[in-house]
ROFI-412050 format. One line per field, with one value per residue (C-alpha): residue number from 1; x, y, z. Coordinates in steps of 0.25 Angstrom, whole numbers, always signed. Layout:
<atoms>
k (NUM	...) $
x (X	...) $
y (Y	...) $
z (Z	...) $
</atoms>
This chain:
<atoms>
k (1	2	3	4	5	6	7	8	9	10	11	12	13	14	15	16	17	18	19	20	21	22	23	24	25	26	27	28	29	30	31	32	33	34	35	36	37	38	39	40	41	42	43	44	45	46	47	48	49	50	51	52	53	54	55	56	57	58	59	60	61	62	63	64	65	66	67	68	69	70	71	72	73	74	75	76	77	78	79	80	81	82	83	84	85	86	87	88	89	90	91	92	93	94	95	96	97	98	99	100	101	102	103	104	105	106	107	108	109	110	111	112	113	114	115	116	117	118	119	120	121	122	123	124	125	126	127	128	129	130	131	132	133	134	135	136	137	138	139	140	141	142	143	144	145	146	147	148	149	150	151	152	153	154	155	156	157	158	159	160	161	162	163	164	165	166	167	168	169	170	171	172) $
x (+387	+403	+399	+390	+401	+411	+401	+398	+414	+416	+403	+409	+422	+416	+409	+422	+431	+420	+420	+436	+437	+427	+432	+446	+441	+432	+420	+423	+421	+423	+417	+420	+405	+402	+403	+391	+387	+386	+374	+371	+364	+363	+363	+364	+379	+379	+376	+364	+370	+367	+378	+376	+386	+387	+392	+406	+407	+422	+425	+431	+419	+420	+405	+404	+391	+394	+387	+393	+389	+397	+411	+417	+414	+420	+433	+434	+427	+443	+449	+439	+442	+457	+454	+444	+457	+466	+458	+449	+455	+458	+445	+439	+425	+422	+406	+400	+386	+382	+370	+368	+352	+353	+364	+365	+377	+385	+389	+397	+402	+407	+415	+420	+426	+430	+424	+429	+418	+403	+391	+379	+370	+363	+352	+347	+344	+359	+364	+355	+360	+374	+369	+363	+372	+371	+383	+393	+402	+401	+410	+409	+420	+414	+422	+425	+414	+403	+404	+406	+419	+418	+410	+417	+406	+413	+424	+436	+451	+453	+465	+453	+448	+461	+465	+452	+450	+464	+462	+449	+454	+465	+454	+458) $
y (+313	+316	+332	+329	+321	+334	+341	+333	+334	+348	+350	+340	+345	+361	+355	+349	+362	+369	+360	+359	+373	+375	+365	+370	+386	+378	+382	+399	+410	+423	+437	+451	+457	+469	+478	+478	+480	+467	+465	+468	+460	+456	+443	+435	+429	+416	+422	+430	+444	+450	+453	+466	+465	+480	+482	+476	+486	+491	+478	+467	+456	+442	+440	+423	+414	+401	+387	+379	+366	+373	+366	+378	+387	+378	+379	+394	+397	+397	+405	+417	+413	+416	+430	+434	+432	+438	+449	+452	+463	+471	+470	+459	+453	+439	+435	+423	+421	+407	+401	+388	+385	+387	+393	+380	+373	+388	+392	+378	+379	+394	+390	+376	+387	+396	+409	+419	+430	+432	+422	+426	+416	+419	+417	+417	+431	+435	+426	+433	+447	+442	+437	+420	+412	+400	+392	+393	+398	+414	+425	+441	+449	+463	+474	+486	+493	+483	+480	+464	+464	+448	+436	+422	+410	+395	+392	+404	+403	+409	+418	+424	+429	+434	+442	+448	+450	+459	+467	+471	+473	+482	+491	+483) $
z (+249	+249	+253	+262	+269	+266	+272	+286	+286	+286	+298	+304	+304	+307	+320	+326	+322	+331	+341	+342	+340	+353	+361	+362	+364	+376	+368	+372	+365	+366	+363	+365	+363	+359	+371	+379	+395	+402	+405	+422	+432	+445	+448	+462	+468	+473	+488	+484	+482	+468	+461	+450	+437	+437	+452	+444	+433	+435	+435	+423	+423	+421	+420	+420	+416	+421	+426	+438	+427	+417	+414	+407	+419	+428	+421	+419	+435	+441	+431	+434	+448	+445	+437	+449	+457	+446	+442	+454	+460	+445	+441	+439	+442	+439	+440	+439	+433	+436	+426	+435	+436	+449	+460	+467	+460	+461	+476	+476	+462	+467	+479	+473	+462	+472	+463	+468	+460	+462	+454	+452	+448	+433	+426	+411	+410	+414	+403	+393	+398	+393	+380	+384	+392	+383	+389	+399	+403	+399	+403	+399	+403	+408	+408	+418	+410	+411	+396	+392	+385	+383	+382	+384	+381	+386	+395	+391	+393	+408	+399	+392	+403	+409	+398	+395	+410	+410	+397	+405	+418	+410	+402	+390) $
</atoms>
């Protein structure tokens, strides 16, 4: 009876070490996969217009899956706002790949946010292309190359992004 108690203990304890430990990271992680082409697509933009991933090779890309339901998304939307604004003219292209059901919810959600890069609206064979979308948000840093340089799942420091986002735009 006494090591079945140790034992439910030490679970016990395991399962509120993981759940402090991903609490406090916000739940992200991290990945620098092996190198690989991001996959290409054309999707449509919020007006209609198709937009084609490889019309921005040359470019840094901060390829974004994302929800307008989606808490952690919400929260990390203005800093890519700020690094379009930041980075834009060096480089930089920020898209947005929405996963609502439907496009409804996401004109209003764009303007209320003020994004300042295109959306296109996504669908579950675009998340399989980059591996399953199984939670948002998901960001992929794309470099000038068209290769996927890293892979962010959960809400991510906006600092991450900076810095990765400059060793890129500098060839690092």
């Amino acid at each position: 009876m006494r090591n079945k108690l140790i034992i439910g203990l030490l679970i016990l304890l395991v399962i509120a070490g993981t759940y402090t430990y991903r609490h406090r990271s916000g739940g992200a992680t991290s990945s620098t996969p092996p190198p690989r082409p991001a996959p290409d697509f054309t999707l449509p933009q919020l007006a209609g217009q198709p937009l084609k991933l490889s019309d921005y090779r040359g470019k840094v890309i901060l390829l974004d899956f994302w929800a307008t339901w989606c808490e952690p998304c919400r929260a990390e939307i203005p800093h890519f706002v700020e690094l379009q604004n930041k980075y834009g003219n060096q480089g930089l292209q920020i898209i947005g790949v929405s996963m609502d059901d439907t496009r409804d919810p996401v004109p209003a959600f764009y303007q209320k946010f003020k994004m300042n890069y295109p959306v296109v609206m996504g669908n579950a064979h675009i998340g399989e292309q980059y591996g399953g979308v199984l939670g948002l948000p998901i960001a992929f840093l794309i470099d000038r190359k068209g290769q996927i340089h890293k892979k962010h799942m959960g809400a991510t420091d906006a600092s991450v992004f900076e810095k990765e986002i400059a060793d890129l735009l500098n060839g690092r």
